[in-house]
C-alpha positions as CSV (number, residue, x, y, z in Angstrom):
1,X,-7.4,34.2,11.4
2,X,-6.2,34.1,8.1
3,X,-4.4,37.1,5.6
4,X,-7.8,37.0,3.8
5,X,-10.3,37.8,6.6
6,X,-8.1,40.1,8.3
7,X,-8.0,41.9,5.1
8,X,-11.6,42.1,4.7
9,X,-12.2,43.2,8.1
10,X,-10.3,46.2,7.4
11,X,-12.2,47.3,4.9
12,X,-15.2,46.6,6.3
13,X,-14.1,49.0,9.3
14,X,-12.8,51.7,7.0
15,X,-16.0,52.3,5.4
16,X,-17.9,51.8,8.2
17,X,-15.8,54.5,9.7
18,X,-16.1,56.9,6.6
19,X,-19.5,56.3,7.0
20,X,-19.9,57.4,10.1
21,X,-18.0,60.5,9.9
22,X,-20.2,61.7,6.8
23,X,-22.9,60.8,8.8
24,X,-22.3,63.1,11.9
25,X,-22.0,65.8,10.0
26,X,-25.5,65.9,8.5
27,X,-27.1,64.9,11.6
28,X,-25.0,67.8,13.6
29,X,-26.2,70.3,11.0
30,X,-29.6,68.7,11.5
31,X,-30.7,67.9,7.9
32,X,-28.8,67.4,4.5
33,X,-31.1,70.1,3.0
34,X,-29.4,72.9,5.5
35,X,-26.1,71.9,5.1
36,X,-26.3,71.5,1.2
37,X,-27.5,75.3,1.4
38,X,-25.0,76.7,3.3
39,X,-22.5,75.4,0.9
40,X,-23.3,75.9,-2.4
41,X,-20.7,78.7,-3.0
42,X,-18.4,76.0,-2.2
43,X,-20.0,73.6,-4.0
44,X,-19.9,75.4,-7.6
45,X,-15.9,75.2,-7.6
46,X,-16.3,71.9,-7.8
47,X,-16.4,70.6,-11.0
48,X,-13.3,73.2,-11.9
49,X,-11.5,71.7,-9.5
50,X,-12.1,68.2,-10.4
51,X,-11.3,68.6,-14.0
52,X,-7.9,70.6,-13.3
53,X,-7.1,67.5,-11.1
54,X,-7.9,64.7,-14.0
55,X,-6.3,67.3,-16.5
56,X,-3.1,69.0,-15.8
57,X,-1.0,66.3,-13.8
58,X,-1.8,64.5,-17.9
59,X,-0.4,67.7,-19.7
60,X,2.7,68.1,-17.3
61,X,4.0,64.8,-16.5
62,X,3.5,63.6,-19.6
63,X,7.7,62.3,-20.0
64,X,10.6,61.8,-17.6
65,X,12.3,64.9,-16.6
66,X,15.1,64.1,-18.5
67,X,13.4,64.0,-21.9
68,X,11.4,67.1,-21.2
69,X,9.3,68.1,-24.2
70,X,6.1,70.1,-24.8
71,X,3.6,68.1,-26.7
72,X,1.4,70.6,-28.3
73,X,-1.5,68.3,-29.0
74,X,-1.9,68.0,-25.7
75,X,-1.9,72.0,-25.1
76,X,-4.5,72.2,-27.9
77,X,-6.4,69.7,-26.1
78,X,-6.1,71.6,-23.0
79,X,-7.1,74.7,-24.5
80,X,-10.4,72.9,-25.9
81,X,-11.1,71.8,-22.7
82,X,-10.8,74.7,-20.7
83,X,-12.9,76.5,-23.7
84,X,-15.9,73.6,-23.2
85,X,-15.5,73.9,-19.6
86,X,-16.0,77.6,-19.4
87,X,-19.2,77.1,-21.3
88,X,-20.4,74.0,-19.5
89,X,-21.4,73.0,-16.1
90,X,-20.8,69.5,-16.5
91,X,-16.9,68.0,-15.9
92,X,-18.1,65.3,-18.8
93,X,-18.2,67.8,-21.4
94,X,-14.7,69.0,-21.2
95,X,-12.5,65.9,-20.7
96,X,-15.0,64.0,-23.6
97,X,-14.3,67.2,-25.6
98,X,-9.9,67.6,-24.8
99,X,-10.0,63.7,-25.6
100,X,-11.3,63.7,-28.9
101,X,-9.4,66.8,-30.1
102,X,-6.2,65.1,-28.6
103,X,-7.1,62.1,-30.3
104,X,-8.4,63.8,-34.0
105,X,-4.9,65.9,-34.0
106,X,-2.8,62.8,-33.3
107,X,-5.4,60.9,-36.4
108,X,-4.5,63.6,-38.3
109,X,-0.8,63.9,-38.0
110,X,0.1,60.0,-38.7
């Protein structure tokens, strides 16, 4: 069996697998509808938590650790984008709205 196949195989069984265990779930809980319901307080801290994982690993390893130094476009950005996101309930919103400040303050200064 060649590198190729074997290779495919494997991910073939991966997401069968992953499949599988998302499935088992909703059909132990006995619909999608219950299970949705019984997490939606968990399911509102989700968007906060997605956009403080695409946004502060950016802000804080932005150099080595040798060359630290705070790049306060970036904090400005990240300040615009926690001010969207506190407004918004969409994780679009904030990172579109970070990015173009980060982007208009770096236009600006040369």
């Amino acid at each position: 069996m060649s590198d190729t196949l074997q290779l495919w195989l494997l991910f073939f069984a991966v997401g069968l697998g992953t499949f599988l265990i998302r499935l088992s779930f909703i059909q132990l809980h006995g619909s999608a509808e219950a299970l949705i319901a019984r997490s939606k307080h968990i399911l509102v801290l989700l968007p906060p938590a997605i956009l403080a994982a695409l946004c502060i690993p950016a802000i804080i390893f932005t150099r080595p650790l040798t060359q630290y130094q705070v790049d306060y476009f970036q904090l400005a950005a990240a300040l615009v984008a926690i001010l969207i996101a506190k407004f918004s309930r969409s994780v679009f919103w904030p990172v579109m709205g970070g990015m173009l400040c980060l982007w208009l303050l770096r236009f600006i200064s040369g």
